[in-house]
C-alpha angles and dihedrals in degrees: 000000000000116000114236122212107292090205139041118199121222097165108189115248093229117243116263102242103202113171111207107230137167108286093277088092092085082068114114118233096255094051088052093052085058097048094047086065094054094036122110120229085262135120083276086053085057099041091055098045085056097048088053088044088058099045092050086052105053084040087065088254099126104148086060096041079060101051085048104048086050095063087042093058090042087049094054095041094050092050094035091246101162097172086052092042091051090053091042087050094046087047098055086052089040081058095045094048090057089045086062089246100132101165086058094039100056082041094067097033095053089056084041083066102030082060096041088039087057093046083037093234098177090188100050086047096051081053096046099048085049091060091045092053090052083054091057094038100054085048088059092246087134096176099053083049090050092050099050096044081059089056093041094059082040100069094024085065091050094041086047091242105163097172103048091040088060083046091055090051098044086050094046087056097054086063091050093049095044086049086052085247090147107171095037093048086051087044093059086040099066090039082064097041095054089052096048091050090044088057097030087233105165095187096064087040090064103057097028079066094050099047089049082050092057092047093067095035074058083055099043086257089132100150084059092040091047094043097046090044092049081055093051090045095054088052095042090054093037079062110042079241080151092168093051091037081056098056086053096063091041084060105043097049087051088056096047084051096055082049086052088238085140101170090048095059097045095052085053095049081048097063095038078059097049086046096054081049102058098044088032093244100166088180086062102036092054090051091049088047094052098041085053090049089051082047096051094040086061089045082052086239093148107165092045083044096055089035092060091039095052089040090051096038080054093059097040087054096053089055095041086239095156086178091072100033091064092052079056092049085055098041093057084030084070091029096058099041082059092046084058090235092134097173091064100033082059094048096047091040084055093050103043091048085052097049087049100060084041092058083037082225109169090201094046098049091050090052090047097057085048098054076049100059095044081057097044090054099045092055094046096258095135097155090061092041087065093044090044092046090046096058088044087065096049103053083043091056097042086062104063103036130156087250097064091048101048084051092048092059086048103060085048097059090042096052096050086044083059093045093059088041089056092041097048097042083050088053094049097044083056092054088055100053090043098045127011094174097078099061105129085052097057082046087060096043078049105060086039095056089047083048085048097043087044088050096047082057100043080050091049090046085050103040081047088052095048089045087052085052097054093044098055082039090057095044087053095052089048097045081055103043078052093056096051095044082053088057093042100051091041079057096043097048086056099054093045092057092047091057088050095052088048101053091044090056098049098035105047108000096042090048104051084045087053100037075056085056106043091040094049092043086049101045108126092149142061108340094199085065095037090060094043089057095040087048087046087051089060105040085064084038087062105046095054089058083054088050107051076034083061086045102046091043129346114234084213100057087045091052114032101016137239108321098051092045085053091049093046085054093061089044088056093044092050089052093057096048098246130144109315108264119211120188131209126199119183122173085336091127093089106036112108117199131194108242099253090053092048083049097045090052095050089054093052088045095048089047095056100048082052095052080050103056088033097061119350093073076204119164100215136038129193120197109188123187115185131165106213123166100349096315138100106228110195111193118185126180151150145185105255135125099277141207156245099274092202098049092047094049091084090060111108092239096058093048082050090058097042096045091047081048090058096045090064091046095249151127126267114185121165124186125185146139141195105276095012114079131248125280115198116190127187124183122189127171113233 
């Protein structure tokens, strides 16, 4: 079967660690450098050093932000500073964060906010508990991050922290997405991207792009995603934000994947690559590995594959990033399962699944059980295939369901509806300071503006209405078109077996009947000889009948029901020297069936084997019947070449399929690919 991704990419966009400092910070660094000559080894002095620290820091510089930020934190003790003590603390774990080193990093960020918590600096603390956050986050402990993100736009609000409190939102809103939380990460999302538009910060912008970008990659929505994260990068890149620049890339490359624009994607996890490299980001260069590894496995690449997995499950261990070390586990899980090196496959495929109920990671946990059921297959473990494919579906369903996206479209329209409000209350403040006398004017605009507003949501609830209408008018018309192709292909099926029978009966059946005539009408020699041809003649007349009689309804399944007609078929099959034909039979013994369904079944069944030997020039058929939970599964599948399954939906075989299917109030899901094989699955409740 084709291989899904066996990864999904939701870089952090990484917080935006702004210390709040005396008025020197605007300063540039040269013109801190400069400063720091003619300073005194006073609080300024401090202030300063901290400053430089932090834009060294966001520039990629962070040898020189440390050897900053220390002097900064000597400085302060030696002068008993505590506000500057607690920023040049925050700085060094802030450094340590972006150099992939968590345990110092929270380290130095936990004695940053127990400093700012004693002097009771709102705004520090607001900074500190987003940095914490980021920590837990990147370990995978997703409520503690979720938790400290909340604090963190606590005490930014009351420290009038703008910046940090966008920062916590956006955040907040990275646990949410990684969780598949999709409205309440976008929801977070539009919160920091008002405020970073209120306050024209680029930087937040940026990421908060990217992250919205993510949210409908997340949808399916990939030309938006693609076109919101293309806007994040060219910021990122207009600012030196190399981090940030890197996740776009990550991202992008992940989008173009999902669109099989392979070359595309791996050019893009090349240059974030070459990006984390550069800035030794080990949290981006593991994910690059891993995402070029994916690449490689579905060129079939296998040794540079395992090569770029191993390389990237290396770096995510040493930073302790289990996100990320369970996308390695299902990369070499499937690796290995094509390499044929079933022991560690197993093992990889085990501890990737595990890690993945750990982190509670709905994406992870799909691919996992896809990763599994490649596995399962490939060991001859067909009944947990089914069972491991089943539950893939379902994660991957639950994903991308009608109530995120009605929520979506919600917070959209909540967010530009804001946005007028905002606009609207700033325009009318204005008036009043310019003009006071025209108060009872701007009254009047005002209650206007509150009709129009009540008139734009009795509109929204209508248009919605209307909206709810055509869609139940157009279910219907599709219900209804259903219905009438089902007729029609029953029809059609019927016809189409006349005109076979038909033609089997004049072309093969009508001539040796006539070659007995004529022969017999002819006969001017032996009749000895005469009536040992003409008895030869019928014989082959006769088992032809037996044969379109075998066609048109098999004595065997009449008589003895559905297994032994199914059984006769692959002795038949055999006979003839087609593909080999294996059939599986689990719990089927009690199962009692009326005769049309067993009918119905054995035709299915038959149709498929045809289509088989028609067009998939496969070796090896199986043929699996199970009774699980009150239903009767059929699963059907070989090792051909494969096809387009879409393309292929509109062929009369597989209609036929699909409307006998329905009939017996079942399933029908087929799953194929050029180069993989075919998977047929039917599902009837007994």
């Amino acid at each position: 079967m084709l291989m899904k991704t066996p990864f999904h990419i939701y870089a952090l966009f990484v917080v935006l660690l702004i210390p709040i400092l005396s008025p020197c910070q605007k300063i540039k660094n040269d013109s801190l450098y400069t400063v720091l000559k003619s300073e005194k080894e006073d609080s300024n002095k401090v202030n300063t050093l901290n400053v430089l620290s932090h834009q060294l820091y966001l520039t990629g510089h962070y040898d020189t932000a440390m050897i900053i930020a220390k002097q900064a934190s000597e400085l302060s003790t030696h002068i008993d500073f505590k506000k500057g003590l607690g920023v040049a603390y925050f700085n060094i774990g802030t450094i340590n964060y972006f150099k992939s080193n968590l345990p110092e990093a929270l380290k130095y960020d936990s004695e940053a906010l127990a400093i700012e918590t004693k002097i009771d600096f709102k705004a520090g603390m607001g900074d500190c508990y987003n940095s914490i956050g980021a920590i837990y986050y990147l370990k995978g402990k997703y409520d503690d991050a979720l938790k400290n993100y909340q604090l963190a736009k606590q005490y930014a609000e009351q420290g009038g922290n703008k910046r940090t409190t966008a920062s916590a939102s956006s955040n907040m809103g990275n646990v949410e997405l990684t969780q598949g939380h999709y409205p309440e990460a976008l929801h977070d999302y539009l919160q920091a991207c008002a405020i970073d538009e209120e306050i024209g910060f680029k930087r937040g912008l940026g990421d908060v792009y990217g992250n919205i970008g993510l949210v409908y990659y997340s949808e399916g929505n990939y030309q938006q995603a693609i076109e919101n994260i293309s806007k994040s990068l060219k910021i990122e890149e207009e600012i030196g934000n190399k981090i940030s620049a890197g996740n776009a890339y990550h991202n992008l490359g992940d989008i173009y994947y999902i669109q099989n624009r392979y070359d595309d994607a791996l050019a893009n996890f090349h240059q974030a690559l070459k990006v984390a490299i550069e800035i030794d980001n080990k949290e981006g260069m593991g994910y690059a590995y891993n995402n070029i590894g994916a690449i490689n496995f579905l060129q079939k690449k296998y040794d540079e594959a395992l090569k770029n997995s191993l390389e990237g499950l290396e770096i995510s261990r040493k930073i302790g990033n289990k996100y990320n070390i369970a996308n390695a586990y299902i990369n070499l899980g499937s690796i290995y399962t094509m390499l044929k090196q079933n022991d560690k496959a197993g093992k990889y495929v085990d501890s990737a699944s595990t890690l993945a109920a750990i982190l509670k990671d709905k994406d992870l946990i799909k691919d996992g059980y896809n990763a599994a059921t490649l596995y399962d297959s490939a060991t001859g473990n067909f009944k947990k295939a089914l069972t491991d494919m089943k539950l893939y579906i379902s994660y991957r369903d639950s994903l991308k369901n009608e109530e995120n996206t009605r929520k979506i479209v919600t917070e959209q329209m909540n967010y530009e509806f804001d946005k007028k409000q905002a606009a609207e209350k700033l325009e009318q403040e204005k008036k009043d300071v310019i003009n006071t006398a025209k108060l009872e004017k701007q009254k009047l605009f005002t209650w206007l503006a509150i009709g129009g507003s009540l008139f734009i949501l009795a509109f929204i609830g209508l248009l919605f209405n209307r909206a709810r209408l055509k869609q139940k008018t157009v279910y219907q018309q599709e219900l209804n078109q259903k219905q009438k192709e089902q007729a029609n292909a029953v029809m059609e099926t019927q016809e189409q077996e006349r005109k076979r029978i038909a033609e089997d009966l004049h072309d093969s059946l009508g001539y040796l009947l006539s070659t007995v005539k004529l022969n017999l009408q002819t006969s001017s020699g032996d009749p000895k000889k005469t009536a040992e041809e003409s008895v030869k003649l019928l014989n082959q007349a006769s088992k032809e009948i037996h044969d379109i009689t075998f066609n048109l309804m098999p004595r065997t399944l009449e008589e003895e029901g559905l297994v032994p007609a199914l059984l006769e078929l692959i002795a038949r099959t055999a006979n003839a020297g087609a593909a080999k034909i294996n059939l599986d039979l689990h719990d089927v013994e009690g199962i009692t069936l009326e005769k049309q369904t067993q009918f119905t079944i054995y035709r299915i069944i038959q149709e498929a084997v045809n289509n088989v030997f028609k067009y998939a020039d496969a070796k090896e058929i199986n043929i699996q019947l199970i009774k699980q939970d009150g239903q009767l599964t059929i699963m059907l599948e070989d090792d051909g070449k494969g096809f387009n399954v879409e393309q292929v939906k509109k062929g009369r075989g597989l209609k036929n399929m699909m409307s006998r299917s329905e009939w017996l109030n079942g399933t029908f899901n087929i799953d194929s690919g050029q180069g993989n094989g075919t998977t047929i699955i039917l599902e009837i409740p007994v």
